[in-house]
Wavefront OBJ file of the C-alpha trace (Angstrom):
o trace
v 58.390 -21.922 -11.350
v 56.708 -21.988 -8.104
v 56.134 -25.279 -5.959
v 53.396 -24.491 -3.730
v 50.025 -26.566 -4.663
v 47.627 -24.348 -6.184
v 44.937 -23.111 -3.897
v 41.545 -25.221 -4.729
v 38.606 -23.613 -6.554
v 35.491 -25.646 -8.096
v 33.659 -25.488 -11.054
v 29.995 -23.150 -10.794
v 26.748 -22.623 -12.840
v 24.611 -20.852 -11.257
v 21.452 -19.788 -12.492
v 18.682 -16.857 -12.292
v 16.349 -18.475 -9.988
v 19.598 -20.469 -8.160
v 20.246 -17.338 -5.760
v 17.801 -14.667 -4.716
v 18.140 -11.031 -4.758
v 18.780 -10.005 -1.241
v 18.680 -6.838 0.787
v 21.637 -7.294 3.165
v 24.452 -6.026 1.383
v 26.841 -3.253 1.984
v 24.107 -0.634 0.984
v 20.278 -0.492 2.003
v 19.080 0.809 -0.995
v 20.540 -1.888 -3.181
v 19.774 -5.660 -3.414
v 22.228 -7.969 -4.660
v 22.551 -11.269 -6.045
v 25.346 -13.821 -5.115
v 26.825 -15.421 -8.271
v 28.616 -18.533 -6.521
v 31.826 -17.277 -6.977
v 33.180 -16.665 -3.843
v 32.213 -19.721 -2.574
v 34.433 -21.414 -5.947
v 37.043 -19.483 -5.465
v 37.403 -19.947 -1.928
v 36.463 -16.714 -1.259
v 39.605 -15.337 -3.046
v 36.964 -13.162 -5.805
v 33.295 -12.107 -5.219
v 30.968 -11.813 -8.164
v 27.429 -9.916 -7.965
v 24.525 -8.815 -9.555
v 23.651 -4.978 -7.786
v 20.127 -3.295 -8.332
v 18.786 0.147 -7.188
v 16.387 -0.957 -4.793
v 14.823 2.737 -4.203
v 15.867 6.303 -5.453
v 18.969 7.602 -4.325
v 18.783 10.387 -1.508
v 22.144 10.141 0.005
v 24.479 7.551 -2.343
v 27.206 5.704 -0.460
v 29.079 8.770 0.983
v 32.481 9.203 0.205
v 34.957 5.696 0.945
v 37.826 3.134 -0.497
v 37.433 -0.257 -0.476
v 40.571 -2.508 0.912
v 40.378 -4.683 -2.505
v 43.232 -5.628 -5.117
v 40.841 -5.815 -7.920
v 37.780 -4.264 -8.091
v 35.208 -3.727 -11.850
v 32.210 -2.517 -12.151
v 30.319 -3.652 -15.530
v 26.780 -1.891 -16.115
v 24.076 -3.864 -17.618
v 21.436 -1.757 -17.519
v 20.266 1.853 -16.860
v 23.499 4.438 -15.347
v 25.341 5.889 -12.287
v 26.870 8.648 -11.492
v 29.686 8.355 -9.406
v 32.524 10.874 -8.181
v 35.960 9.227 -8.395
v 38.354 11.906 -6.432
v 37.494 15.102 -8.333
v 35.619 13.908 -11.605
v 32.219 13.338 -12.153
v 31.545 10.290 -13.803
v 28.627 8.781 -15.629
v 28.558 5.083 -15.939
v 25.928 3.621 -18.565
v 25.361 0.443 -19.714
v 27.775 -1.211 -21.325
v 30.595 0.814 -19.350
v 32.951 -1.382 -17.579
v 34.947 0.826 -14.621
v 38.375 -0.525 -12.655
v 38.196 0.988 -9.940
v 41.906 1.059 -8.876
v 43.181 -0.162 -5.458
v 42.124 2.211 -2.623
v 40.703 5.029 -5.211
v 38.310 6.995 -3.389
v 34.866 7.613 -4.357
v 31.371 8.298 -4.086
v 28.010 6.749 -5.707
v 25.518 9.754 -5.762
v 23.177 9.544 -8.334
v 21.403 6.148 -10.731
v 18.731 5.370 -13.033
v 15.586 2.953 -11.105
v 16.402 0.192 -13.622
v 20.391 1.040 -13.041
v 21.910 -2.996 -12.690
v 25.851 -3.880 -12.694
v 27.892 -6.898 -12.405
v 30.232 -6.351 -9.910
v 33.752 -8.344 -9.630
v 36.092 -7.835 -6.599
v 39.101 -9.683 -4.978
v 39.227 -10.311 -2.197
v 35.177 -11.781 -1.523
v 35.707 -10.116 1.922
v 36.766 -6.426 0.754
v 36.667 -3.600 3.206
v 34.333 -0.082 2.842
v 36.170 2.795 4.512
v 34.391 6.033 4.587
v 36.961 8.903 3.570
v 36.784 12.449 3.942
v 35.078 14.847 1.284
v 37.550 15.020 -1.510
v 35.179 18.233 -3.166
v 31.430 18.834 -3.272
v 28.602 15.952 -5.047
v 26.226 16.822 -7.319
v 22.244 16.843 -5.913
v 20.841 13.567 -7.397
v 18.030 13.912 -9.465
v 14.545 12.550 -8.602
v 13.050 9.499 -10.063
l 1 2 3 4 5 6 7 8 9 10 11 12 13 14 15 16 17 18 19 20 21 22 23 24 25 26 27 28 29 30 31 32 33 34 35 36 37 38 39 40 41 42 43 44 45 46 47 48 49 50 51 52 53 54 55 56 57 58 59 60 61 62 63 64 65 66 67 68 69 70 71 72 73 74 75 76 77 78 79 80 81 82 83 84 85 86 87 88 89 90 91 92 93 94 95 96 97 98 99 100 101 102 103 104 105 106 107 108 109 110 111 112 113 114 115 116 117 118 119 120 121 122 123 124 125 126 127 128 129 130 131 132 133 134 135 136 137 138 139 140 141
């Protein structure tokens, strides 16, 4: 049985109209909504609401992330990802773990395509990768 105090994290409720959908994020053409639990954790976990923000012309590229836990739950709409060499379709409902340092590309999602995403650390990395085979053309909204 360890000794060492456990780190502090605080209770959080947040609500819809508590946080605004924002446009800084990792990717331009998403928006995302904080979810107050980095800032409860003590930034050891992130949680977010991600929305397409316009149509996808060139997805996220190929990349890791430097994360020891990383889901993606959809709520609404689908994605099409590439994760290594498979094609994937995400719809709602789906809930992906994407494994540490699994490489992968976003190429293709519906306008009304919304996930939760969950990831530890709150301060992952994005690494782009080299190609690891060709990506599907995304199809037009």
């Amino acid at each position: 049985m360890s000794t060492a105090a456990p780190e502090k994290t605080t209770f959080s409720h947040v609500k819809p109209e508590d946080t605004p959908w924002r446009s800084d994020g990792l990717r331009d053409f998403f928006l995302y909504k904080d979810l107050g639990i980095e800032k409860a954790t003590g930034g050891r976990v992130i949680a977010q609401l991600v929305k397409a923000n316009m149509a996808p012309e060139k997805g996220t590229g190929w990349h890791r992330h430097g994360a020891e836990f990383h889901i993606v739950l959809m709520l609404k709409g689908w994605a099409r990802f590439m994760y290594e060499d498979k094609e994937t379709l995400v719809a709602a409902g789906d809930c992906v773990h994407q494994r540490p340092g699994i490489i992968h590309f976003l190429f293709d999602y519906s306008p009304d395509m919304e996930y939760l995403e969950v990831v530890s650390p709150a301060d992952f990395s994005s690494v782009d990768m080299p190609a690891s085979c060709a990506v599907p053309e995304p199809a037009s909204w």
